[in-house]
TIMIMAR-108582 format. One record per residue: residue in three letters; x negated, y negated, z of N, C-alpha, C in turn. Coordinates in pm, whole numbers, plus 50000, padded with zeros to 5 digits. Layout:
ALAXYZXYZXYZ;...
***
This chain:
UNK255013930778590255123916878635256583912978653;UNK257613911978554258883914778551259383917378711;UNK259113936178715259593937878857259003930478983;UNK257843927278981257323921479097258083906279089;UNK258353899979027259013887278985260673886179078;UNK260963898979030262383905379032262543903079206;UNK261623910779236261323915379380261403898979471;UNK260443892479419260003879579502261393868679493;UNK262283871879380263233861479414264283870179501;UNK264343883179493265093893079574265013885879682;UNK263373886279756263503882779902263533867679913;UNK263583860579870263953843179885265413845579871;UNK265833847679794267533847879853267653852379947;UNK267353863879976267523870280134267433860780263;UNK266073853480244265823844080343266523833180350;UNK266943828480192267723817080224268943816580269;UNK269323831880248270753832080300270873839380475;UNK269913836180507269783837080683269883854180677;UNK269483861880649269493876080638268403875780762;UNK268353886580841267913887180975266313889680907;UNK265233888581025263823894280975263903910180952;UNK264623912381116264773930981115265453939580903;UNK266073929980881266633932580751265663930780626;UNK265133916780633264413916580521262753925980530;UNK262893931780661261613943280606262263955580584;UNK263073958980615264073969980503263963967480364;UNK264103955780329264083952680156262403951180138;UNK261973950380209260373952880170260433963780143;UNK260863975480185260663986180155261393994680025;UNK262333985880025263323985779859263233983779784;UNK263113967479796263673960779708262633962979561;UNK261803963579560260583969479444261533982279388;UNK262123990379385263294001179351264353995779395;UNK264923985979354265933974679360266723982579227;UNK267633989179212268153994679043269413983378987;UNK268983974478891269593967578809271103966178791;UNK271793982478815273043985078741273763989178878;UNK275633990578868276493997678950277184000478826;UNK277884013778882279084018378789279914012278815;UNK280874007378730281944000578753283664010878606;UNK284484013678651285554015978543284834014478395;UNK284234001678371284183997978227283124005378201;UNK282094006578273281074013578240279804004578367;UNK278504007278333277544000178400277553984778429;UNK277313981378548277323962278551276043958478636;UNK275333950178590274293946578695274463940178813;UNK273863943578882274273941079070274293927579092;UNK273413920379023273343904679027275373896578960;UNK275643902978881277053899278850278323902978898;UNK278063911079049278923917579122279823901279155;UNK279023891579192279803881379252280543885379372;UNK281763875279405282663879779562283243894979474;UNK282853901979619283383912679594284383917979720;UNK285873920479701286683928779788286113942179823;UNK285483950179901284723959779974286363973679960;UNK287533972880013288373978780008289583975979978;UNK290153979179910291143979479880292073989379776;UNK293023986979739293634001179683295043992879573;UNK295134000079441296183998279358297044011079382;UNK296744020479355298144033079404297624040379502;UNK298724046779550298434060779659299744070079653;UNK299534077379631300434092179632300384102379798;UNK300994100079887300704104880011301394122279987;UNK301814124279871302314135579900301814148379914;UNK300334148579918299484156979963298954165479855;UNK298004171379886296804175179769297274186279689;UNK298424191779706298974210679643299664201079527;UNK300354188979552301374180979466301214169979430;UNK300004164579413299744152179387299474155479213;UNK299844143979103299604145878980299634129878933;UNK299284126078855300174121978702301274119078681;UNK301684131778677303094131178608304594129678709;UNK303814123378865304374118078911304364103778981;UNK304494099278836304454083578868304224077678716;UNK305084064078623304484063278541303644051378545;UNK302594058278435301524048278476301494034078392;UNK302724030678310302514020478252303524008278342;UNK304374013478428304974003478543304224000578634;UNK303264008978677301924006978776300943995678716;UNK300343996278605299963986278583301083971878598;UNK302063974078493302843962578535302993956778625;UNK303163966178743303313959378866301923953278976;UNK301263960578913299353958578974299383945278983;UNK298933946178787298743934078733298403921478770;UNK299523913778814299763898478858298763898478987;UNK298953908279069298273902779215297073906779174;UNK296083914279070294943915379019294203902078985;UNK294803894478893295323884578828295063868978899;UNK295913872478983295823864979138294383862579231;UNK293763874579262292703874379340291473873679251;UNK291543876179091290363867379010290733853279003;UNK291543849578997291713831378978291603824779103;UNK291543834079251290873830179394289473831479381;UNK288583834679257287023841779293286793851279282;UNK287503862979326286663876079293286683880979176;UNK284833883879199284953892379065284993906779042;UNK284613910879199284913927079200285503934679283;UNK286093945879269287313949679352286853965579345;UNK286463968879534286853983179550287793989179549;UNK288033997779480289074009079481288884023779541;UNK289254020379668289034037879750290024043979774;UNK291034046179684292214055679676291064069979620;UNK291194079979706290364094179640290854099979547;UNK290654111379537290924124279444292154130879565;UNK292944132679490293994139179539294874133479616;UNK294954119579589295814107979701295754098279572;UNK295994099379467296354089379328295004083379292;UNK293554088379289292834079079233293054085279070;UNK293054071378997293574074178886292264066278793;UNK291774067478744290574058878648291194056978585;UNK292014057078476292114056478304293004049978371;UNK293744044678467294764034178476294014023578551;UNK292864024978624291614012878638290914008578561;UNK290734014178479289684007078343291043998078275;UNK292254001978270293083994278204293673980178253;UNK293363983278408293483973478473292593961278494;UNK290853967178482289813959278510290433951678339;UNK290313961278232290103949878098291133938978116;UNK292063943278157293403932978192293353918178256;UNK292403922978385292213915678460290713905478485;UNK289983910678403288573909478438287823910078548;UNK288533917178632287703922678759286903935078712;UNK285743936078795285323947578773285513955478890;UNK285943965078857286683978378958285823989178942;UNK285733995479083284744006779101285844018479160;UNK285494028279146286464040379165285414051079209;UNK285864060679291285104063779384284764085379341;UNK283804090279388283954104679420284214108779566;UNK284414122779582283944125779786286064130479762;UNK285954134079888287454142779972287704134780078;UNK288994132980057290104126980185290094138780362;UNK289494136980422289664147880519290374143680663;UNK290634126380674291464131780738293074133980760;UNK293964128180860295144133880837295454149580823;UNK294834149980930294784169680940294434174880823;UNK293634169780733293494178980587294724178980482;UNK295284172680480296574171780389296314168280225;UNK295144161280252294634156080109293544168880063;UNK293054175980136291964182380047292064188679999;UNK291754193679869291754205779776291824214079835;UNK292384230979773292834243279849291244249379857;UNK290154248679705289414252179702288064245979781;UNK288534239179842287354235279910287534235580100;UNK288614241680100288444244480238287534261080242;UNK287244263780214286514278180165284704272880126;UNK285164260180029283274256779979282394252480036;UNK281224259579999280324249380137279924237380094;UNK278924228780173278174217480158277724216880051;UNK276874226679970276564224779829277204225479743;UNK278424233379756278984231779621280284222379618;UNK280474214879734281794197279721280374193179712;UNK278994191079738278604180979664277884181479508;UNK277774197379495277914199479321278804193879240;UNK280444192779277281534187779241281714170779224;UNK281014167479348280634149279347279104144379254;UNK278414154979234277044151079146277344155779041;UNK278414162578981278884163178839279974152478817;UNK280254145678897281634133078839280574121478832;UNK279724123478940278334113878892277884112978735;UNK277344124078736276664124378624277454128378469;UNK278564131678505279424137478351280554126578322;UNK281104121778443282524109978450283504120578575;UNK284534114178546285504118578654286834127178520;UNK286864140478530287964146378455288074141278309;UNK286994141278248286754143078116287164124178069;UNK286874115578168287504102078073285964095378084;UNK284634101478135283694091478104283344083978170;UNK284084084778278284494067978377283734074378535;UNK282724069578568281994073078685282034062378834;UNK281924072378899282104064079037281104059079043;UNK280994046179148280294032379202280124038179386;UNK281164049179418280554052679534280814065679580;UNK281204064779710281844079179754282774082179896;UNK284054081879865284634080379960284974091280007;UNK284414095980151285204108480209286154100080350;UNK286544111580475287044106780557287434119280663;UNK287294115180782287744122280879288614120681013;UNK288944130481078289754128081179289314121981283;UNK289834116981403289374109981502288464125981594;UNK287894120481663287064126381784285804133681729;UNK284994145381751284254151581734284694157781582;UNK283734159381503283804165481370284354180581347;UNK285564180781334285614194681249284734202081175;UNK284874213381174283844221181087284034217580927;UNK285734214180910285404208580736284824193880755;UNK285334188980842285024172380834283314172180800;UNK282674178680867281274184180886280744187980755;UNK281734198280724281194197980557281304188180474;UNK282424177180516282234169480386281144159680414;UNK280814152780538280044146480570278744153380530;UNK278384162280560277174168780474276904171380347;UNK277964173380293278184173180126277644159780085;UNK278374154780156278224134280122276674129580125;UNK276184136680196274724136080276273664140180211;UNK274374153480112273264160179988273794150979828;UNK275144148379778275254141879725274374125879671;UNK274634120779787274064105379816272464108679779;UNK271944120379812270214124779795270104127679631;UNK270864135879532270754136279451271594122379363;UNK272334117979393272644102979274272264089079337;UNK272544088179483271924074179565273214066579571;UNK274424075179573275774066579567276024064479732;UNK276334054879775276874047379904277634055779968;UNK278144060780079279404068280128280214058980216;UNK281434060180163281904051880242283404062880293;UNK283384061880432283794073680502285104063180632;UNK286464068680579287584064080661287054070080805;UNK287014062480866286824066881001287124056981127;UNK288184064281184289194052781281288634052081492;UNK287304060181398286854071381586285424065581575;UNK284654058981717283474054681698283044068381748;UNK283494079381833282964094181833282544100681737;UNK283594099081630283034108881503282234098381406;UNK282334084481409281254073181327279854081781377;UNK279734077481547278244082581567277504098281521;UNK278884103881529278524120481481277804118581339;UNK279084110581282279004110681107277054106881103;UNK277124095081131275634091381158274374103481136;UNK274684108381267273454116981310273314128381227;UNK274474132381138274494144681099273864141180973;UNK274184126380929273564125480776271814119380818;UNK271724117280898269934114280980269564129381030;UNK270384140281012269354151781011269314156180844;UNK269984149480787269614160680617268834147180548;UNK268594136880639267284128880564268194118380488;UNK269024112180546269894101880462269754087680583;UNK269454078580532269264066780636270664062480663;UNK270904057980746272324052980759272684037680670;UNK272164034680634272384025780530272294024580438;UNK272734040680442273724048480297275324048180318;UNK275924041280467276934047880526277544038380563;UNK279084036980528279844020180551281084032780670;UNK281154023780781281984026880844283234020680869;UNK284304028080765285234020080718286314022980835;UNK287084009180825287824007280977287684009281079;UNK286284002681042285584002581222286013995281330;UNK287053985681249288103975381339288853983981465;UNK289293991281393289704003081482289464008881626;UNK288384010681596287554011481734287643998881855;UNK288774006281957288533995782020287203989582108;UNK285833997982108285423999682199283583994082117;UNK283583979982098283173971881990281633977982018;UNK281103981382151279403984382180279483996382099;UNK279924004382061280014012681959280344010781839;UNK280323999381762280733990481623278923990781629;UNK278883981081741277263975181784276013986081763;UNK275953997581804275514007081806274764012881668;UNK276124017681628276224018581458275254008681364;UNK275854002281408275073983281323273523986381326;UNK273093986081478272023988581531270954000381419;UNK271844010881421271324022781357270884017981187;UNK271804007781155271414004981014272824004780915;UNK274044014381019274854014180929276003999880914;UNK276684002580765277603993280773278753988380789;UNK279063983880928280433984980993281443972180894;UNK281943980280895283483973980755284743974280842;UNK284843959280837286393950180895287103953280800;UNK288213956180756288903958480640290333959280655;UNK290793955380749292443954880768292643942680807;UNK292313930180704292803914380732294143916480703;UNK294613908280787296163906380737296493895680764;UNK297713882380771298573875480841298033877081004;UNK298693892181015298913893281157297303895181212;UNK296443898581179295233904281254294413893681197;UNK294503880481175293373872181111292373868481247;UNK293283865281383292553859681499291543874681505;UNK292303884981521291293898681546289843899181464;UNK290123894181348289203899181256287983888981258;UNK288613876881291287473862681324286653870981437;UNK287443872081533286273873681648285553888481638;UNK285853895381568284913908281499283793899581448;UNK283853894881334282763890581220282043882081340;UNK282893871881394281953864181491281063870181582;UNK281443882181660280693890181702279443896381642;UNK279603900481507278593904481444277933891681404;UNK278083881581377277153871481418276043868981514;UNK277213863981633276333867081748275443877281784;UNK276133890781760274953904081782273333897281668;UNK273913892081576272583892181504272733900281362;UNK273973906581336274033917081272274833915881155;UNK275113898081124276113901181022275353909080912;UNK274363909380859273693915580740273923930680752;UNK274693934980830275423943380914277053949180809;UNK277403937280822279233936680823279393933380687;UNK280383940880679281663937280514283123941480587;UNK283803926580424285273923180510285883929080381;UNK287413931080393288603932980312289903937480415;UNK290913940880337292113940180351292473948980356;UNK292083962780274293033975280263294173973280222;UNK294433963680127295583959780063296043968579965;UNK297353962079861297993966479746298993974679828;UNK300123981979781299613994579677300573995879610;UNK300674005379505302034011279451302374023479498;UNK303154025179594303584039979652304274045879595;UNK303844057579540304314067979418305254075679514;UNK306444075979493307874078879580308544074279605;UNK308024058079614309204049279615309734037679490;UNK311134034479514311514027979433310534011679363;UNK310054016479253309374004079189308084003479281;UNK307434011479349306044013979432306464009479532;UNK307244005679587307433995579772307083985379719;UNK306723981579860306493964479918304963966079831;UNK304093960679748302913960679734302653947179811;UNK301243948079879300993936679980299683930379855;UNK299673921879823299083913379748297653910679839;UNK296393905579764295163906479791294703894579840;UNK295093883279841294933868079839294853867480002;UNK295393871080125295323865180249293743862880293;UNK292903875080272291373875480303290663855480242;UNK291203850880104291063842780072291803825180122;UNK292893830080118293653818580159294053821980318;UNK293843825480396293933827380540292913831580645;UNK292123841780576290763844280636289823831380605;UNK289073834580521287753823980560288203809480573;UNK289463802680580289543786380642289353790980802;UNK289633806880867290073804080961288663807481087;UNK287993815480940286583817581018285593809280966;UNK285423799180900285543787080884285383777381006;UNK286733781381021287063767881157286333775281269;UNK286003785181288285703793481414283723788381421;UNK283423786981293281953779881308281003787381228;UNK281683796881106280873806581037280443795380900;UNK279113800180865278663787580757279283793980604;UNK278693782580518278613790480349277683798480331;UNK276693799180400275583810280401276473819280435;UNK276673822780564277433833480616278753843180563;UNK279763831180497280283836980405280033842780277;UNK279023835680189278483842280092278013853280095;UNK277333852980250276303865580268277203880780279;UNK278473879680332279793885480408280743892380215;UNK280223881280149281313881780007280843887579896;UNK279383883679914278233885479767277373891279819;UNK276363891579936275093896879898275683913179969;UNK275963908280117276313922280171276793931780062;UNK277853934679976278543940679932277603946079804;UNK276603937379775276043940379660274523948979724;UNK274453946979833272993960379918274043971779906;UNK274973969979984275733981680012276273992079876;UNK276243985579794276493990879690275583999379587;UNK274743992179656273163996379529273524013979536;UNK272844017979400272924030179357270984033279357;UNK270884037379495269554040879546269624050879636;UNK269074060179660268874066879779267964058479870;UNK268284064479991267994057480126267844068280218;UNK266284070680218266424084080320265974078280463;UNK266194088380564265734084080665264544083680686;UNK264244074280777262734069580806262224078380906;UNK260774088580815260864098980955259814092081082;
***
């Protein structure tokens, strides 16, 4: 009774928050295996307390590539220091949860995110999956050699054991690839991602700057039986060539605006507005791709602070004619489907 209870206010929010029909019979088909919890740094959080959630963003990055990336280059108690305040900052704007898709082998660091979430009271999610693109610079030596099953043996043991012995489990799975047609590794990781996501039900959320290799990414995880709305297509802004944003959407997946800035706020209005109009915001998630501390430079660089999405974005899509439904739906609910820790196979 409980779950059926669970279920029926599931879909009244849905409706009340203008969620399309095409959408809410997807959650007919879910929402009854609706799972309670996300991983978050601290440990488990229920999906209902996700609140506004930032979709992307980043506290460090180490670009110096995957043979030399460590630890012990960078210390980690000035990183917090310097995090900190703009953490700090974007909970006393509302949010209560903050993606973190810095990978493995490009500074994702847990034990300096859990220190940060207690700090801050955000809850921070930290990710599994391989950096692939940038010509491969980020990926492990050993996995240009591994196949599909065994990078996603490697991502269903950080699932299920923690990430490098601290306990601390990912909330999703970030891989990424190069622009145009899929490489044969890009291919593997996207398929890895594809058997992964089947055995834990973690989200993939895949850098991808090419609506060529988005649609590839797509089809390849709709032949190993993964629905696409398992699949956030991150910097889909990118794409100049929006009937292919549209496309994607169409298919189920979730096209992610994520480079708000100052400068790109007009860009990013008439994106979301678009996915309006298409019909598709239940579609779309926003962020910034903000922060970072750049491990190489003096005192991390310029870190770009998290607050513009808040104090510059929504007055301005706002004024453009987007409601409080719409934003909520864009801040809280979207981010919290997209997140669920469910498998989602394809519909044969």
């Amino acid at each position: 009774m409980g779950r059926l209870m669970n279920r029926r206010r599931f879909l009244q929010t849905a409706t009340a928050a203008g969620i399309s029909r095409c959408f809410r019979e997807d959650v007919l088909l879910t929402a009854q295996h609706l799972p309670a919890q996300v991983n978050t740094v601290r440990g488990d959080v229920p999906l209902e307390k996700l609140g506004t959630t930032l979709m992307h963003e980043h506290v460090l990055v180490d670009f110096i590539g995957a043979d030399k990336a460590s630890p012990e280059r960078y210390d980690a108690d000035e990183v917090f220091q310097v995090a900190l305040p703009f953490l700090k900052r974007v909970y006393a704007l509302g949010c209560r949860s903050f993606v973190e898709c810095t990978p493995a082998y490009l500074g994702r660091d847990p034990k300096l995110l859990r220190r940060l979430s207690e700090a801050s009271g955000l809850n921070i999610l930290t990710n599994t999956g391989y950096y692939g693109a940038s010509n491969d610079k980020y990926i492990p030596r050993q996995a240009f050699t591994a196949t599909s099953e065994e990078l996603a043996a490697t991502w269903v043991h950080e699932f299920q054991n923690g990430i490098d012995g601290t306990g601390i489990k990912p909330g999703f799975m970030k891989i990424s690839v190069d622009k145009g047609s899929l490489s044969d590794i890009d291919a593997r990781l996207v398929r890895a991602a594809a058997l992964a996501h089947l055995k834990t039900g973690l989200t993939i959320a895949s850098h991808t700057e090419d609506g060529t290799s988005a649609l590839e990414e797509l089809d390849l995880l709709g032949r190993e039986g993964v629905s696409a709305s398992a699949f956030i297509w991150v910097h889909a802004h990118i794409e100049p060539q929006t009937e292919k944003q549209i496309k994607a959407a169409q298919q189920g997946a979730w096209i992610e605006y994520d480079g708000i800035s100052e400068k790109t706020v007009d860009q990013h209005v008439k994106l979301v507005k678009m996915m309006i109009d298409a019909g598709l915001i239940h579609r779309t998630l926003i962020s910034q791709d903000a922060g970072w501390y750049n491990v190489g430079e003096p005192g991390g660089g310029q870190y770009r602070g998290y607050e513009t999405l808040f104090t510059v974005f929504l007055p301005a899509l706002k004024k453009a004619g987007a409601s409080e439904a719409q934003i909520r739906q864009l801040l809280i609910d979207n981010p919290r489907y997209a997140l669920q820790t469910q498998v989602r196979k394809q519909r044969s």
